[in-house]
C-alpha positions as CSV (number, residue, x, y, z in Angstrom):
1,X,-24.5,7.0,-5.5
2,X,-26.5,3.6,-5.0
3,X,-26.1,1.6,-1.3
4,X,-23.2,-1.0,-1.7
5,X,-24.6,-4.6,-1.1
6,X,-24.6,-5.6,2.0
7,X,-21.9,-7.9,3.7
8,X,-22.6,-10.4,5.4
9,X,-19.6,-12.5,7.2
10,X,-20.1,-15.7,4.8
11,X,-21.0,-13.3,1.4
12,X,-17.6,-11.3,2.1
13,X,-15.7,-14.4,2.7
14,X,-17.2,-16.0,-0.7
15,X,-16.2,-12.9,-2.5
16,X,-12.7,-12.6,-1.1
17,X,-12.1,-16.2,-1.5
18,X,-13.9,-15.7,-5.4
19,X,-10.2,-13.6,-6.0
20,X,-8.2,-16.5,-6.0
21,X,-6.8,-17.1,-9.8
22,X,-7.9,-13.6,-10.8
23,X,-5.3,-11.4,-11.8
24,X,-5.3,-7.6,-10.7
25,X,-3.9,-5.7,-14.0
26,X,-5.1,-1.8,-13.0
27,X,-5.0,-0.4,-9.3
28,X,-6.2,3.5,-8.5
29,X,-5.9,4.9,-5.4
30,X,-8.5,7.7,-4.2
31,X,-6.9,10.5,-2.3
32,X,-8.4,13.6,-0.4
33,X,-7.6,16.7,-2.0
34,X,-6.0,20.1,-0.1
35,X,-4.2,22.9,-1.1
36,X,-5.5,26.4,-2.3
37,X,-7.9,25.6,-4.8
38,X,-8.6,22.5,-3.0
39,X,-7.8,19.8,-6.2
40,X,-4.0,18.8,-5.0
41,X,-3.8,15.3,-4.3
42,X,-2.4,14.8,-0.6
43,X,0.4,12.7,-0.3
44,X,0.2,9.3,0.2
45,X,3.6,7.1,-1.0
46,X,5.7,6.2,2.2
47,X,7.9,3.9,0.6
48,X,6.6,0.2,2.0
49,X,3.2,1.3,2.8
50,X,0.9,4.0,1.2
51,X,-1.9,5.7,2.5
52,X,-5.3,6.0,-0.1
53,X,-7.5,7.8,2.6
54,X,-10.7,6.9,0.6
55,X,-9.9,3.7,-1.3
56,X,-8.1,1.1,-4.0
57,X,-9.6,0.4,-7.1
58,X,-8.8,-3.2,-8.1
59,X,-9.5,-3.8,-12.1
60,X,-8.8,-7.7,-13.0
61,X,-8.2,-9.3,-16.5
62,X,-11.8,-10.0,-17.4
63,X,-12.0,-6.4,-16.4
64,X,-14.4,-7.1,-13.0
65,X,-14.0,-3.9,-10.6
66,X,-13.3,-4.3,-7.0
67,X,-13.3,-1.2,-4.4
68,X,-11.8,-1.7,-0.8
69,X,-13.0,1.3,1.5
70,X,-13.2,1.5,4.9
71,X,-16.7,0.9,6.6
72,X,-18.7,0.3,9.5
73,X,-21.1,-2.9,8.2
74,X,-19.3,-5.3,10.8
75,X,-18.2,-2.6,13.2
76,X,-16.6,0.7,13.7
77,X,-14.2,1.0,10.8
78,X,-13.5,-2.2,9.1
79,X,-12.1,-2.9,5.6
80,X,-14.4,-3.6,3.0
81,X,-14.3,-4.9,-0.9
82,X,-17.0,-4.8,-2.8
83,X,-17.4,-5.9,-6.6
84,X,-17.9,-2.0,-7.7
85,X,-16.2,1.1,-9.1
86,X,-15.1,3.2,-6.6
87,X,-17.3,6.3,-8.3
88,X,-20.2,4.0,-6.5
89,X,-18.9,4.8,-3.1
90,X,-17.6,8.5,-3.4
91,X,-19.5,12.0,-4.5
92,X,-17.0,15.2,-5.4
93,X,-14.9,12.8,-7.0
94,X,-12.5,14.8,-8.6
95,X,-13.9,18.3,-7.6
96,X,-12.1,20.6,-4.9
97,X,-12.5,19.1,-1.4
98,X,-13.2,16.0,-3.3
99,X,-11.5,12.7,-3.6
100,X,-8.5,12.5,-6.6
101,X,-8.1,9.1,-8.6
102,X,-4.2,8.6,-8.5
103,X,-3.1,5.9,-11.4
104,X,-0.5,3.3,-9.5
105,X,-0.5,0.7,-11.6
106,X,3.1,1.4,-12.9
107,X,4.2,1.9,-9.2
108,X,7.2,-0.4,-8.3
109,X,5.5,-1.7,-4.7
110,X,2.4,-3.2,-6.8
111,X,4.3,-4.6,-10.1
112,X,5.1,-7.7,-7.7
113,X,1.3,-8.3,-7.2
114,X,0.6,-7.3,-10.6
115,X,0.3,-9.5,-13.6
116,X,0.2,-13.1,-11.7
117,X,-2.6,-15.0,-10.6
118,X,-3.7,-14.3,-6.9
119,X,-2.8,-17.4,-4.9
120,X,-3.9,-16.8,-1.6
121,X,-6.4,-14.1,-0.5
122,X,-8.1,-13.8,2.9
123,X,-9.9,-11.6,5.1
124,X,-8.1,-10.9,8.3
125,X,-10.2,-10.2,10.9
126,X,-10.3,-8.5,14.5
127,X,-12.0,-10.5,17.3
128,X,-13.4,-10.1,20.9
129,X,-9.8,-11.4,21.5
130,X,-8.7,-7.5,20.7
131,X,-11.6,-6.4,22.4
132,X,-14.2,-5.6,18.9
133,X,-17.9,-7.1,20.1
134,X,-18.5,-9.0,16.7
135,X,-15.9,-9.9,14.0
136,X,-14.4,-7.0,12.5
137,X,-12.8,-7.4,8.8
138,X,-9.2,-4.8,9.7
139,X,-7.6,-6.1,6.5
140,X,-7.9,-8.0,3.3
141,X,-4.3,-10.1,2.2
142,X,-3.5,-11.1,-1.7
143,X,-0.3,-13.0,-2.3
144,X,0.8,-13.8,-5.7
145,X,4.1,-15.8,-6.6
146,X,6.3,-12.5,-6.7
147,X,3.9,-10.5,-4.3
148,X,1.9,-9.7,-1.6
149,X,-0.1,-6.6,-0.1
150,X,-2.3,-5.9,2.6
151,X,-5.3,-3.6,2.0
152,X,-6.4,-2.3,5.7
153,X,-8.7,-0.2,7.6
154,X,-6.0,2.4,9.3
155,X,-3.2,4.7,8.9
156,X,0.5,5.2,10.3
157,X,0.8,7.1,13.1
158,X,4.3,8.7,11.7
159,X,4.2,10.0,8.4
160,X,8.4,9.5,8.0
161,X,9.4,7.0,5.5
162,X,12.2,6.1,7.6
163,X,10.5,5.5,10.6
164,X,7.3,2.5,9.9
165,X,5.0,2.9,12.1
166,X,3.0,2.7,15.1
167,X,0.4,2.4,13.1
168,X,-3.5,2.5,14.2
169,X,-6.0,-0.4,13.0
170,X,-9.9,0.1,12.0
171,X,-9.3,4.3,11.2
172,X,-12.1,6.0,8.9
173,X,-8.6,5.6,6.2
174,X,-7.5,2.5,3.4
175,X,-3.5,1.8,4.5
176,X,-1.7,0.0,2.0
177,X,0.9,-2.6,3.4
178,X,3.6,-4.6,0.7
179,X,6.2,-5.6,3.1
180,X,6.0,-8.6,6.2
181,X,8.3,-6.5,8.7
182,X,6.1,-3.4,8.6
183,X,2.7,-5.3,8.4
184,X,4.0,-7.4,11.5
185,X,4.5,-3.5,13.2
186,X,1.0,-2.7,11.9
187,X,-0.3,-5.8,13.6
188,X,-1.4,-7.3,10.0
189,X,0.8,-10.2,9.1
190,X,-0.4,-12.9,11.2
């Protein structure tokens, strides 16, 4: 594995902003692995939000590759997209006690996002106001005309699909967000 390029706060906001008009036409999410011979993906669908653990694969039309993984360049645990597979970021990936690429294209939450060009993307980030000491990136936000989702640093505190929530910001885990009321409860839709 090579060292991702370093963010900076303007080079991340160039290449979030660098989104806009692309259109995301493959996501894989990279889950950690349990069970007895240590290869069964854990699970990670609760209904309006799922958790990835390790990461989202973004694959566009022109067939550009963007990871989001959690990361400490800003801070302690802050989202962050690079322009790179997510092999570049993770070893064991699909060996026991590894990481397991999950397919989710076809999955209802994303065909919304899916297919259209991305109107609005932005970083949302954390500030002295919540207490970080620099600028820390918690989530990144794509809209499209018949979608949004919010790819975070963090995980839900309750893992019942009929009960949202707390959840818990800037986590060593990706949390995948599709609908306003629950991102409002995560503290992401601003």
């Amino acid at each position: 594995m090579s060292a991702p390029p370093l963010l900076t706060f303007d080079s991340y906001e160039r290449l979030v902003a660098g989104l806009r008009g692309r259109t995301v036409v493959a996501v894989e999410y990279f889950v950690l692995v349990g069970g007895s011979e240590g290869t069964d993906p854990e699970e990670w669908d609760y209904g309006a939000w799922h958790e990835p653990m390790m990461g989202v694969e973004l694959t566009m039309d022109n067939g550009d590759t963007y990871s989001a993984v959690w990361g400490s360049t800003f801070d302690h645990y802050g989202l962050e997209l690079y322009p790179a597979p997510m092999s570049g970021f993770l070893s064991r990936l699909g060996e026991p006690g590894g990481s397991a690429r999950v397919a989710v294209t076809e999955h209802p939450r994303w065909t919304g996002v899916l297919g259209g060009p991305i109107e609005s993307c932005r970083i949302q980030w954390c500030g002295e106001e919540h207490g970080a000491p620099t600028p820390l990136p918690e989530a990144v936000h794509l809209r499209t005309a018949t979608g949004q989702v919010w790819i975070a640093a963090g995980r839900s505190a309750t893992y019942e699909p009929d009960r949202p929530g707390p959840f818990y910001l800037g986590t060593d885990d990706v949390l995948v967000v599709f609908d306003t009321d629950i991102a409002e409860r995560a503290g992401l839709a601003v």
